[in-house]
Phi, psi and omega in degrees: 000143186231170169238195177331143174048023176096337168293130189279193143307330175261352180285333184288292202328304215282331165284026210203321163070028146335043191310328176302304195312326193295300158321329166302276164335261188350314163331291181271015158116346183307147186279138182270325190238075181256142183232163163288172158337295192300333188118324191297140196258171157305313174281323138331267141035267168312287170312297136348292198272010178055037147256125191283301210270027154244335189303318175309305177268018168293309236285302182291080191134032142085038166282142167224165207262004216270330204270159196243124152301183175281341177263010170135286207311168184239164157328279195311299162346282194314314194271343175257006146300299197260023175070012191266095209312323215265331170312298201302327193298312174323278174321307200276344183287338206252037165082356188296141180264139193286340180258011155343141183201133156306112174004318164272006179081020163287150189240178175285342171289320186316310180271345152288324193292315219262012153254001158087028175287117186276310214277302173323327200259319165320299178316307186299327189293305179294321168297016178117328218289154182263121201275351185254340190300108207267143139311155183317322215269007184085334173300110220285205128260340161315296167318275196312284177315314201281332186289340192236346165101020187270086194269004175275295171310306166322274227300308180320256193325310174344293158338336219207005158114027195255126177321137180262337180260004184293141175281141162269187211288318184305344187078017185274164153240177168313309209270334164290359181260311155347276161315314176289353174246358198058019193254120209289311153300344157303306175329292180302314208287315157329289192263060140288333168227053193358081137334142150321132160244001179253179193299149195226166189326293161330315158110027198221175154203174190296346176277324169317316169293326208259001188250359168271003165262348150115329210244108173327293179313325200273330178295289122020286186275335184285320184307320186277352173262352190120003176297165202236120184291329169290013152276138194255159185270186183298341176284350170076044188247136171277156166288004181295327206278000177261353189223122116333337178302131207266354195269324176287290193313322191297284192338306191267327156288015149073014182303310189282016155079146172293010206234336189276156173286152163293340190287294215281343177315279212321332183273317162003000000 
C-alpha cells in the first residue's frame, strides 16, 4: 500500500521509528528499498530521524545505501545532516560511502561541519572523509564551520589537516567569514595556525571585515595577531577608512600606544 507521492507503510514506520511496526511490514512482505517520487527510501527515513535500531534492521533484510534523492541524497548524507552519530557509524559498518555528496557537491563532513555535529564529524575524519573536499561552489567544510561558528568542529579539521586559507569561489576564506561575523572562538582557533592576514583573492581582508562588522574585540584579536591596518583594500580604502567607531579607530591608529595590548584597550 502507498499514499501521496509513492510513500509506503514502511517508509511511515520507519520515520517514526516504529520498530514493531517496521518489522511487521518487512514480514510481510514489504519492499524495503522502494522509493518515493522524491528518491527516499525506508531507509533513508529511518536514518534522518536517527533511529538506529530500525536502521539495523532494514539493513538484514536487504536495505541498501545506494539509492539518491533527487538533489543527490543519501541515507548517510541524512544522518550526518541532522547529527545523528551512531546511524552514520551504524550506515559506514553496512558499506555506506563516506564520500556520498549531494548534486551540489556537499558531502557528509559538509553537512556535519555546517550543523556543528563534533561527534560526527571525528567519526567521517576517521573514516576516510577528504577534509578539503569543497561544494561546487568552492566552500570548504572549514568554511561553512567557520561560518556558522563551530569552533570546536574547526579546531578539529584544523587538526586534522584542513587548509586555513581555502577560497570559495567568491575569494572569502574561513577567518574572514569569521571576523564578518564576529565569532572570537573561531577566531583564535584559526590563527593558531596563521591564516592569511593579507589582502585575499577578493581585494578585501579580515581585518577590513571585522572592522566593517562593528566588533572591537574581534578587531582587537586580529591586531594582536599582526594584521596590518595600513593595508588598502581593492577600493584603495584603508581599514580606519570603513568605520566611524571611535574605539575601532583608537585600535587601529595606534592611539592607545604600540607597546600596549590591544586585547586589555577594549576593556579601559
Amino acid at each position: 500500500m502507498s499514499f501521496k507521492c509513492g510513500t509506503s507503510l514502511l517508509m511511515v514506520a520507519s520515520y517514526a521509528g516504529h520498530i514493531d511496526c517496521v518489522r511487521e511490514l518487512v514480514l510481510q512482505g514489504a519492499d524495503i528499498n522502494l522509493q518515493r517520487e522524491s528518491g527516499t527510501t525506508a531507509l533513508f527515513f529511518a536514518a534522518q530521524q536517527g533511529h538506529d535500531d530500525v536502521v539495523r534492521f532494514l539493513f538484514e533484510f536487504g536495505a541498501s545505501t545506494e539509492f539518491r534523492t533527487k538533489d543527490g541524497g543519501t541515507a548517510l548524507l541524512a544522518a550526518s545532516q541532522y547529527g545523528h552519530r551512531q546511524v552514520v557509524d551504524t550506515l559506514l559498518k553496512h558499506g555506506a560511502n563516506v564520500h556520498d555528496q549531494l548534486y551540489d557537491g556537499a558531502t557528509a563532513l559538509f553537512l556535519a561541519a555546517q550543523g556543528g555535529y563534533l561527534e560526527v564529524t571525528r567519526l567521517l575524519l576517521s573514516s576516510g572523509a577528504r577534509v578539503n573536499q569543497p561544494r561546487q561552489d568552492g566552500t570548504a567544510p572549514l568554511w561553512i564551520a567557520s561560518q556558522m561558528g563551530h569552533s570546536e568542529v574547526v579546531r578539529v579539521m584544523l587538526l586534522r589537516g584542513a587548509d586555513r586559507d581555502a577560497a570559495r569561489d567568491d575569494g572569502s576564506t574561513a577567518l574572514l567569514k569569521a571576523a564578518n561575523k564576529g565569532y572570537h572562538d573561531v577566531i583564535q582557533e584559526l590563527l593558531k595556525f596563521s591564516p592569511s592576514l593579507g589582502i585575499l583573492k577578493n581585494g578585501t581582508s579580515a581585518l577590513h571585515a571585522a572592522v566593517l562588522s562593528g566588533n572591537v574585540k574581534t578587531v582587537a584579536l586580529l591586531l594582536e595577531a599582526g594584521a596590518d591596518p595600513a593595508l588598502r583594500n581593492k577600493a584603495n580604502k584603508l581599514p580606519a577608512e570603513l568605520t566611524q567607531n571611535e574605539r575601532i579607530l583608537s585600535l587601529l591608529r595606534g592611539k592607545e600606544g604600540h607597546r600596549k595590548s590591544y586585547l586589555s584597550c577594549i576593556f579601559d
